[in-house]
N, C-alpha and C positions, 0 to 999 in steps of 0.2 A: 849683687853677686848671685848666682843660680846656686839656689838650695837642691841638694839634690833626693831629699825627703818627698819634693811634689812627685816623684817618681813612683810613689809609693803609699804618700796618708791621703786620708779623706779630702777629698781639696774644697775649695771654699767655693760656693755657690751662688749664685744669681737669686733675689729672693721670689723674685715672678716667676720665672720658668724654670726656673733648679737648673740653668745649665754653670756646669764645672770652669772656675777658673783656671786649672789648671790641669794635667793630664797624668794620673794615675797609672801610666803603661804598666807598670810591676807589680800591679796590685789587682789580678782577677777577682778578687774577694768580692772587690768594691763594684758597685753598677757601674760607676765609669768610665772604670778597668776594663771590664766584660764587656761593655758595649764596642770601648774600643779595641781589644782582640777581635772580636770577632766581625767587623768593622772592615779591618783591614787583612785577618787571614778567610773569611770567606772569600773578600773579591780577587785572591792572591790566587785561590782553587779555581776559582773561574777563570781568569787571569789565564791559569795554567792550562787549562783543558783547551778554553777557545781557542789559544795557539797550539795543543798538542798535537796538531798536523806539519805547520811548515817543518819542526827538526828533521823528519822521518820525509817527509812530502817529494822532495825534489830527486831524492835517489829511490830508499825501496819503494814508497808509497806509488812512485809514478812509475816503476819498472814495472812493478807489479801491475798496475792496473794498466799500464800501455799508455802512461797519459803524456801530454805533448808539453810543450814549455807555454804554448798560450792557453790549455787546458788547467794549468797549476796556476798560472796568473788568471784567471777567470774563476779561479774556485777562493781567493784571497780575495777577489773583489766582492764576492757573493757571501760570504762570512761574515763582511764592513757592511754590506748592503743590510742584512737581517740585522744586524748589533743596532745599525741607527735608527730601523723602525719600531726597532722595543725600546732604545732611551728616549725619544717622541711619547712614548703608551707609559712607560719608568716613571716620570715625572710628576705627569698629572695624578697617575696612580698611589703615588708619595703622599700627593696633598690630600688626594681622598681616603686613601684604606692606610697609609702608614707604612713609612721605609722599610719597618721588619717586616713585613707580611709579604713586602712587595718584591726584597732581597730574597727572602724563603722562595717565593714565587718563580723568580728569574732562575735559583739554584736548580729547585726541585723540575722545570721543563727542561732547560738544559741539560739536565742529568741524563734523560731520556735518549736526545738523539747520540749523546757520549757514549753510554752503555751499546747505540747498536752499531758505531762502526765497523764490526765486522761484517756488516749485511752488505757493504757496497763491494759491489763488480765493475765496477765501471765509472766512467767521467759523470755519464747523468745523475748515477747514484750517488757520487762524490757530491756534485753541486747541491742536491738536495740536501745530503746532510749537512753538510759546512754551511747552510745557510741555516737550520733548525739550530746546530749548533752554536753558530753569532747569538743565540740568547744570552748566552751567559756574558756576553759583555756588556750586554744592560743594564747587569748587576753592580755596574760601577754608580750609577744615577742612587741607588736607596742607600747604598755604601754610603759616597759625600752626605747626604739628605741625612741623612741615620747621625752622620757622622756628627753634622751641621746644630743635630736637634739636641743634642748633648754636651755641646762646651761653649760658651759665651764668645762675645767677639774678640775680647783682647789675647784669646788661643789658639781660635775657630782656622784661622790661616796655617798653622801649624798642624791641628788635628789633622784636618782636612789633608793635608800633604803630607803627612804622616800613613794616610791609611790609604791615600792613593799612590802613592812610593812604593810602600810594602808591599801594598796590593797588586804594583804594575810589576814588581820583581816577578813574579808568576810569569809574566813572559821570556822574564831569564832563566827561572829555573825549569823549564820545559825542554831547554835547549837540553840541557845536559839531564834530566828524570826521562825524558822520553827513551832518548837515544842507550841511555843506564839500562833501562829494562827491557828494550829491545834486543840489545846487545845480553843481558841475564839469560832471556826466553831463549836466543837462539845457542849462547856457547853453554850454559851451565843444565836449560831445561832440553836442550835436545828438539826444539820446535825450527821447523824453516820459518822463511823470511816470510813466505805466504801467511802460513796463521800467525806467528809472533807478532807482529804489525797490531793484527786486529784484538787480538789477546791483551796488548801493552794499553788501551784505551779502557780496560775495567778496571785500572788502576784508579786515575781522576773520578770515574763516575762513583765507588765506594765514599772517595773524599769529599767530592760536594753531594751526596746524600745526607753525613753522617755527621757533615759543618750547617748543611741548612736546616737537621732535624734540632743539632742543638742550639742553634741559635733561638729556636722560637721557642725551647726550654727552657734557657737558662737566663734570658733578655728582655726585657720590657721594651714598650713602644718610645717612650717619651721616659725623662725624668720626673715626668707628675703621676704616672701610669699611664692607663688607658689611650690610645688616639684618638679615640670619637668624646673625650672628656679632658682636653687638654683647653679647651676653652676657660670651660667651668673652674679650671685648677687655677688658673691664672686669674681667675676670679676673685675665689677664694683666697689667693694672696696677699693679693693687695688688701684685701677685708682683713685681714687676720694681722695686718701693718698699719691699720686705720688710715687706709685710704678708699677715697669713694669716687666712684672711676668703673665704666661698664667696658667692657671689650665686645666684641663683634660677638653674635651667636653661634652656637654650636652648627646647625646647619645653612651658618649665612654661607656667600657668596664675595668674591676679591672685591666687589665696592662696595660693600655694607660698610655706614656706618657706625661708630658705638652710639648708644644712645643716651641720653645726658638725662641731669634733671627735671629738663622742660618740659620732655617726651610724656604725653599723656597715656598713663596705662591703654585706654580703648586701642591705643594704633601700635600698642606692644604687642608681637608675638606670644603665643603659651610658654615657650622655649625659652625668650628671652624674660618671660615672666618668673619661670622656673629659676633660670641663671639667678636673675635678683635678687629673690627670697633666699635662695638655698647658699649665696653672698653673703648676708645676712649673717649667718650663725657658720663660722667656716670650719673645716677639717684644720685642724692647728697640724702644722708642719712638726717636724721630730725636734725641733728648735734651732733657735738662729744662731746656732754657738760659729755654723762653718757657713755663713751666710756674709754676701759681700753687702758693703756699707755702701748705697747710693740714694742720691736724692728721689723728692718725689715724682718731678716729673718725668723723671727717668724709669722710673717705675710704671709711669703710665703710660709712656711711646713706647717699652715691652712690651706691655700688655696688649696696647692697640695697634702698634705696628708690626711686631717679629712673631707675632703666636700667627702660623700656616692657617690659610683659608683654604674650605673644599673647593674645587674651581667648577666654573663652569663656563661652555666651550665661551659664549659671546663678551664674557666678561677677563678669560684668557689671553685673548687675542689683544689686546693692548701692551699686555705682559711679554709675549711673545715676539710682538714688531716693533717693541720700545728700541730707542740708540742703546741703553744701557745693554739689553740681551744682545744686542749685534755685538757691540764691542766683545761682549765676553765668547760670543759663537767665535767671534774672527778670531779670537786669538788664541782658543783652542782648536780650533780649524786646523792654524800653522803651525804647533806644539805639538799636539795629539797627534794627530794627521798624521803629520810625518813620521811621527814615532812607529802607528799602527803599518805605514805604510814600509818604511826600513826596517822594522823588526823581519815583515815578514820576505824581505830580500837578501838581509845581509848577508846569512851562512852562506848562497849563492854568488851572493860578489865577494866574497872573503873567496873560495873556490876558485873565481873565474882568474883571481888575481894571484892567489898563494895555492896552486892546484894540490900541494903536496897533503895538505889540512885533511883535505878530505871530509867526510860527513862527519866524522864525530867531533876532527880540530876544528872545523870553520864553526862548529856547532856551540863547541865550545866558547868560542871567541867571540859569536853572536851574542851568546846569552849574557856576554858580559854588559853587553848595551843595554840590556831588561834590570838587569840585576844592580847597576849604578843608580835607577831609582830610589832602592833602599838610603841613598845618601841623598843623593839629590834634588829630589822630587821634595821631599821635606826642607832641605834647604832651602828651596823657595819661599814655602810657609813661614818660615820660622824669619827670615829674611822679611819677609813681608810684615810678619806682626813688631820684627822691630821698630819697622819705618814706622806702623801707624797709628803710635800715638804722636810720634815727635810731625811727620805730614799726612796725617789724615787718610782718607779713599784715593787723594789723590796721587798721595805719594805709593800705593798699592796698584794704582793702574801705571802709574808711570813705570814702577819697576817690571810689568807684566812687556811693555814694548822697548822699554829697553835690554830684558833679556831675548827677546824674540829677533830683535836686532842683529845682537852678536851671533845666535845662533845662525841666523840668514848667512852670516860673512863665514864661519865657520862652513856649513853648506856649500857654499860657492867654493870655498878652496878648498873642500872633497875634490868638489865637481870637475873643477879648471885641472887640479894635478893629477889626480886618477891615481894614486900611489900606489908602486909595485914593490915598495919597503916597509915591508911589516911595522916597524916602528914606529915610522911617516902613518900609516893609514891607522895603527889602535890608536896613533894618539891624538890623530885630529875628530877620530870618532870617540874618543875621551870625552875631549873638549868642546864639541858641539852637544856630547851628550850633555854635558852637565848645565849648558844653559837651554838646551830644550825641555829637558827634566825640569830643572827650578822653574823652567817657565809655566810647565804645567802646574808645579804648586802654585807658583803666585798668581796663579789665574781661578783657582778653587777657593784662593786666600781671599779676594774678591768678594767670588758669587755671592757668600752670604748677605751681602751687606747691597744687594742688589732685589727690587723688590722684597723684602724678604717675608712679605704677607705668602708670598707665591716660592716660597725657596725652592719646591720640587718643580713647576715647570720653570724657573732660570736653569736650575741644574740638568734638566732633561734637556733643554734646547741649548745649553753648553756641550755635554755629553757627544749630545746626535751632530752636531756641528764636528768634533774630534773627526766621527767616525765619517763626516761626510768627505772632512782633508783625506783622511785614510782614502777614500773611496776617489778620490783626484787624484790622487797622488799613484794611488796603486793603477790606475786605469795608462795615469801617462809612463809608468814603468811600463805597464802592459804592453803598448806602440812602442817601445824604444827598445823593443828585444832587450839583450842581456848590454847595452849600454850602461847601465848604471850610473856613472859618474854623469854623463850630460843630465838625468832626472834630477840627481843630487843640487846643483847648481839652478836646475830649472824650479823648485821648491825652493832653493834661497832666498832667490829675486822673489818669489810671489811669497814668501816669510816677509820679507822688510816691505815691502809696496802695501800691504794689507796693513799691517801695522804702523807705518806713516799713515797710512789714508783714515785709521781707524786713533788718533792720539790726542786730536781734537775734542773726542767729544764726552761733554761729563760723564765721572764715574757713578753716578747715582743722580736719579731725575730730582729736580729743582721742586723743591717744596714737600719730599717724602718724608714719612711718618717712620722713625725709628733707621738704625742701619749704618747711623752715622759715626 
């Protein structure tokens, strides 16, 4: 029966890496409460800014600057284009410098090209912004990683969809804050449509300055402390539980070994020398009162398999072109993708179909497609961690193509009907949303459990995969002018084709250490 106290008291912890068995949302007190707020409302801000162009884009934004219909669909491609070359740089940057530094990082550049919207005059001007501005959705990559480093596997699926749900709602509520304050500026502050526009984009850039300042305030890196000493801590854990057991060094590399017994000091590193001695005599934890009860050797595949290694590029590349990372690219490819790619059309074919909506109603009716995350997106997660004690990874990848599935057939019969009945058309976009949405979580629900020496580059080459479907999907909207519904259908069929081709292959490589 679900206590609903874990909502709230200190939750019981992992005794190697402190990550939380369970999830303290209600409790900012607690580290990880705090970690998780702010988790999932930083990437919410970003979330919200990166899209705060389309609400506003297709009527003033383009009146305004004179822009064309394939001029608005080239500045939506160009957005996805920058987003996917910073969760590629998000990832690896995770494993070296630390989610928080690297989420601060993603907030505080993006903040930048937000604040100077009002400088563009023009389509070129647009493209370049909207491409500076795709920073801020690389901020989803330290977000999961962040998320990932904070709560053990039997939650990690839930967290995880917890804070990318929350977080994807920012592209619902953009529809309706954007359009809010433009609509303020011009009837209440007396501004035309020319300045309001540009004026209405100082709004988000105050938000994610004021969320990326606090975050690196009021949050630690890790549940041990430090990032560059999370080795060492998991060191000292298992010392401080009388177990004798080395983990990889502080400045090793993704195939380092741990090194054992037999290991003659001479061919020991100073570092790993350090680690041993300073193993030895350990920092005793605050005590095991909220510490979860597991065996030894489970202790030691923690320690030696799940604690993040710095990477480096030659030793990457295996991590990267593994079946496991394919799987999880493809099937945020067709999840994300589509998401990033409809979000930024809907209010347009909500329009093309129901003319009377107009910008603020189609706007409104869009954002509800962002803002179902909040339910559903977690759904997945939570969905997922039930399956996987009773079936394993396996039962977590199988749910990831079986929702990808329905969503495919949901797709297709957008596509095929074209519906020009309100009813007909929110509710099959309901209904696709909610298994594209949970697919997204059970696809984060995953990741972890996939190399997870390397958790920031899987989660970066998942990520940049999203934004690459976005980047297909937007480009074949682009060719098919305002057809819409044949797109719709044309992403169905390559939803289910990608995901049969991809259901074969194990959820975790044969013989890994830890994940399982």
């Amino acid at each position: 029966m679900f206590d609903p106290t874990i909502l709230w008291r200190a939750p019981e912890v992992n005794p190697i890496n402190r990550k939380a068995r369970s999830i303290p949302g209600l409790n900012p007190v607690n580290v990880y409460g705090r970690v998780f707020f702010f988790s999932w409302f930083g990437f919410m801000i970003a979330f919200w800014s990166w899209y705060a162009f389309p609400p506003l884009l297709s009527e003033t934004i383009a009146k305004d600057l004179d822009l064309s219909q394939a001029e608005v669909a080239n500045s939506n491609i160009i957005s996805l284009t920058a987003t996917l070359l910073v969760r590629l740089v998000a990832g690896p940057a995770c494993d070296r410098f630390g989610p928080r530094w690297t989420f601060a990082g993603c907030l505080l550049a993006g903040s930048i090209p937000t604040a100077l919207a009002g400088a563009v005059y023009g389509a070129p001007g647009l493209m370049v912004l909207r491409f500076f501005v795709g920073i801020l959705g690389g901020s989803f990559v330290p977000c999961q990683v962040w998320s990932t480093g904070f709560f053990d596997k039997n939650i990690v699926g839930t967290a995880n969809a917890l804070t990318g749900g929350f977080g994807n709602a920012g592209g619902g509520i953009t529809y309706f804050l954007m359009p809010a304050v433009f609509d303020s500026l011009v009837q209440d502050r007396g501004l035309s449509a020319h300045v309001a526009w540009r004026v209405t984009f100082i709004v988000p850039f105050i938000c994610i300055v004021v969320t990326a300042i606090a975050l690196l305030v009021f949050c630690p890196d890790t549940p041990t402390g430090k990032w560059s000493e999370r080795h060492l801590a998991a060191q000292q854990n298992l010392a401080s539980h009388g177990i004798s057991g080395a983990v990889v060094d502080v400045p090793g590399e993704l195939t380092d070994r741990a090194t054992t017994g037999t290991d003659s000091p001479s061919n020991a590193s100073s570092e790993e020398k350090k680690l041993g001695f300073e193993a030895v005599e350990p920092k005793q934890p605050d005590g095991f009162a909220h510490e979860a009860q597991i065996g030894e050797q489970q202790m030691l595949d923690t320690a030696r398999g799940e604690i993040v290694v710095k990477p480096s590029f030659r030793e990457a590349l295996p991590v990267i072109f593994s079946a496991q990372t394919l799987v999880q690219g493809g099937g945020y490819f067709c999840s994300f993708g589509a998401e990033l790619a409809i979000n930024s059309i809907l209010g347009s074919y909500y329009v093309k179909n129901f003319p009377a909506l107009k910008q603020r109603g189609s706007g409104n009716w869009a954002a509800m497609f962002g803002l179902l995350n909040v339910v559903f997106r977690p759904l997945g997660g939570v969905i997922s961690d039930f399956i996987y004690p009773r079936a394993g990874v396996w039962g977590k990848k199988f749910l990831i193509h079986f929702l990808a599935i329905i969503t495919g057939a949901f797709l297709i019969a957008i596509g095929l009907t074209d519906p020009h009945d309100k009813s007909t058309m929110f509710g099959l976009v309901a209904g696709m949303a909610f298994f594209l949405e949970a697919g997204n979580g059970a696809n984060f629900s995953l990741v972890p459990h996939v190399h997870p020496h390397a958790n920031g580059i899987v989660s970066g080459c998942t990520g940049a995969s999203g934004n690459l479907g976005g980047i297909i999907f937007a480009i074949i909207f682009r060719y098919n002018n305002k057809d819409y519904a044949k797109v719709f259908w044309i992403i169905g069929v390559m939803t289910i084709a990608i995901n049969l081709a991809l259901s074969w292959i194990r959820p975790i490589p044969r013989g890994q250490i830890g994940g399982h």
